[in-house]
matplotlib code that plots the C-alpha trace (Angstrom):
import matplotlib.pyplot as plt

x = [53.9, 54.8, 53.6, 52.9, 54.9, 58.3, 57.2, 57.1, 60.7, 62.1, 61.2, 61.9, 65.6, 65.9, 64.3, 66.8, 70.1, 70.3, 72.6, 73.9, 70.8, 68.2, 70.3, 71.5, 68.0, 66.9, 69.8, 69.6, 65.7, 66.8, 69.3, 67.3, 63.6, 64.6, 68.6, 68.3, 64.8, 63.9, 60.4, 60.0, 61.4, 64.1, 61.4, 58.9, 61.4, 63.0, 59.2, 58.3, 61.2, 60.8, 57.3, 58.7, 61.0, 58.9, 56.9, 57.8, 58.6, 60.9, 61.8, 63.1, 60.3, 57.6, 60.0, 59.3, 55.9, 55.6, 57.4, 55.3, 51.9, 53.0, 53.6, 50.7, 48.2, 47.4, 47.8, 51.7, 51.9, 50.7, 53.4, 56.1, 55.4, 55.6, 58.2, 60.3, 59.1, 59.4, 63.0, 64.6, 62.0, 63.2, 66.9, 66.5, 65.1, 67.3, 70.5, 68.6, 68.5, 72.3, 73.1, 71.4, 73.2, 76.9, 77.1, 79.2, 81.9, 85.4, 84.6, 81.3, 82.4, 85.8, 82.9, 80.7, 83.3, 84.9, 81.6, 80.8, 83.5, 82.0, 78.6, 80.2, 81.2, 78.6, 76.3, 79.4, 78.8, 74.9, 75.5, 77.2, 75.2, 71.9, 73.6, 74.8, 70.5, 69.1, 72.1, 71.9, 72.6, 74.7, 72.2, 71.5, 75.1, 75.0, 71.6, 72.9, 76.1, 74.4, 71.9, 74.7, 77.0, 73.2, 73.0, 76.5, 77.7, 75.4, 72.9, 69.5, 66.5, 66.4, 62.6, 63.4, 66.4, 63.9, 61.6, 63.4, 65.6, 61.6, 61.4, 64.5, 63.9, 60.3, 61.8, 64.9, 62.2, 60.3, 63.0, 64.0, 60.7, 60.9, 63.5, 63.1]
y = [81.1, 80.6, 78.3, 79.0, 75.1, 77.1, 80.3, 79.0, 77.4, 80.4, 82.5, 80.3, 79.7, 83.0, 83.7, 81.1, 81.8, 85.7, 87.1, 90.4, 93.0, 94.7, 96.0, 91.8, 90.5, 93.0, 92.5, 88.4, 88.8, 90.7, 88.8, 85.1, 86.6, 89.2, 88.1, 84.2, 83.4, 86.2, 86.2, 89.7, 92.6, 95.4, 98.0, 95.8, 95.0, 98.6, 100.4, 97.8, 98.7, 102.4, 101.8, 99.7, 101.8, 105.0, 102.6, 102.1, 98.8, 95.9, 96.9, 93.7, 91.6, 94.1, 93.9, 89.9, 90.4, 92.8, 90.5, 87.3, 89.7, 90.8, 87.3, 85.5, 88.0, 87.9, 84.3, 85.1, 87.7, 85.6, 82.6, 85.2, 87.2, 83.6, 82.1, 85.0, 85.3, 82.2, 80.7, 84.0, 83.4, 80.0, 80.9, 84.1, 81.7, 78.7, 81.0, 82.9, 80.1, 78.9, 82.5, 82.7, 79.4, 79.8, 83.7, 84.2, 82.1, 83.3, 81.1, 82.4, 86.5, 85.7, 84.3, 86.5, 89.0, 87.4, 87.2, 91.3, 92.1, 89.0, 90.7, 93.9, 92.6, 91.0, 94.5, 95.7, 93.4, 93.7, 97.5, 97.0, 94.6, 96.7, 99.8, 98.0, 97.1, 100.8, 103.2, 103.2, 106.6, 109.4, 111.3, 108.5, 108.7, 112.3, 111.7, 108.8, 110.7, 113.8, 111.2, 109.9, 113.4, 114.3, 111.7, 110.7, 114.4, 116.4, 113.7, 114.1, 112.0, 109.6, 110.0, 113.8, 112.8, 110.3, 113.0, 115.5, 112.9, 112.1, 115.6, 115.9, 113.2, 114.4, 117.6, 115.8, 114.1, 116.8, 118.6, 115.3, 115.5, 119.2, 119.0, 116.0]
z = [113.9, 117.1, 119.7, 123.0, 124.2, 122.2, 124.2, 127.0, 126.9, 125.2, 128.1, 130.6, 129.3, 129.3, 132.8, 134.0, 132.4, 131.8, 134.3, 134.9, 135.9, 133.5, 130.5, 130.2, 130.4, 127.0, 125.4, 125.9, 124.9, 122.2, 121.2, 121.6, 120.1, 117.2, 115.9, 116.7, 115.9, 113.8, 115.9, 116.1, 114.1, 115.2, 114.9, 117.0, 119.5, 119.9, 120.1, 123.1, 124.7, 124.4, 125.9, 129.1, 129.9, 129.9, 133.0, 136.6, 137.3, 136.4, 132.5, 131.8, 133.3, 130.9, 128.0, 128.0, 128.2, 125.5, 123.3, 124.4, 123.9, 120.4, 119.5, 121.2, 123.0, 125.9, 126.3, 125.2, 127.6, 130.6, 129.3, 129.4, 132.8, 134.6, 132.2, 133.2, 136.4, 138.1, 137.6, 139.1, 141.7, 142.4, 142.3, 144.5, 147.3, 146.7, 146.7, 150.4, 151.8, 151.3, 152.2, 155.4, 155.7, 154.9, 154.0, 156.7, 155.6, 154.6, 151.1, 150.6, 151.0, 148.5, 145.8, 146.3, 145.8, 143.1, 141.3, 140.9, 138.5, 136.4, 136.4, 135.6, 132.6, 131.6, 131.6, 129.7, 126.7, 126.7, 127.3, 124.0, 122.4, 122.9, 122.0, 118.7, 117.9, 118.9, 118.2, 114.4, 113.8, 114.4, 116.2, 118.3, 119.5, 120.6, 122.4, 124.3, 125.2, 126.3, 128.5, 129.9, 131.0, 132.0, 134.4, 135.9, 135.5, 136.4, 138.3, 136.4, 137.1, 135.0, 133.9, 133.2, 130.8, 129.3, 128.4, 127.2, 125.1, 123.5, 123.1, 121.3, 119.0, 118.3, 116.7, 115.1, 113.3, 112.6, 111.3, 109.2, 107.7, 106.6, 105.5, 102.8]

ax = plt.figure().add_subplot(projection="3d")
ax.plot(x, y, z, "-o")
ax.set_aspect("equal")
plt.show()
């Protein structure tokens, strides 16, 4: 069982040292609470995250507190949502500040610059580690492929290829099911 003390500075590591935009913060959750510390199960894990994503809002931010409500209620949730929260919080206005400072410095623009391929990469590899955890079929491949073209190719909104992607998988396993 978990504790809400190991919670608590699960999260907040988290909160405080995933970096890299939405898709890094599930896979780093995922990564930390269902691979590391076998906390949660794949299945657990990959039906929260369907359900957050289907919601408007920070995904990554509801993904935590899915996983901090299915391990401690709503006492877990609460932990998570400020665990999560509140050292992005704290960065965000720490890093404000010394922009509105020095952002207009020649050093400043160069690291700043010099940072985004980093962060590129970095949604690159949870991209990939994600994918790696949900995509565990070959029908899961075409689906993601055809969401993709969908939306870079053709420049669907993205709740629209969400649906009909749920719609799609609904009757694949339908048809899984008559046919067995």
């Amino acid at each position: 069982m978990v504790t809400s003390g190991e919670l608590a500075r699960t999260i907040f590591k988290l909160g405080a040292t995933s970096f890299g935009g939405m898709v890094a913060h599930i896979a780093n959750i995922q990564n930390e609470l269902v691979e590391r510390r076998r906390w949660l199960t794949r299945e657990d894990f990959l039906a929260g995250l369907s359900m957050c994503q289907m919601l408007p809002g920070p995904t990554a931010t509801m993904v935590a507190v899915y996983c901090g409500y299915r391990l401690l209620g709503v006492r877990g949730a609460l932990i998570a949502a400020v665990g999560f929260l509140f050292p992005a919080f704290a960065i965000l206005l720490i890093l404000s500040q010394l922009y509105f400072q020095f952002g207009s410095t020649p050093q400043v623009a160069g690291m700043l610059r010099g940072m985004n391929p980093v962060v590129i990469a970095l949604i690159a590899v949870a991209c990939y580690r994600l994918g790696r955890t949900a995509i565990t079929e070959r029908f899961h491949v075409i689906v993601a492929i055809l969401a993709f073209a969908f939306v870079v190719w053709l420049d669907a909104n993205i709740v629209f290829v969400l649906l009909l992607a749920g719609a799609v998988g609904i009757g694949w396993e339908r048809l899984k099911c008559q046919t067995s």
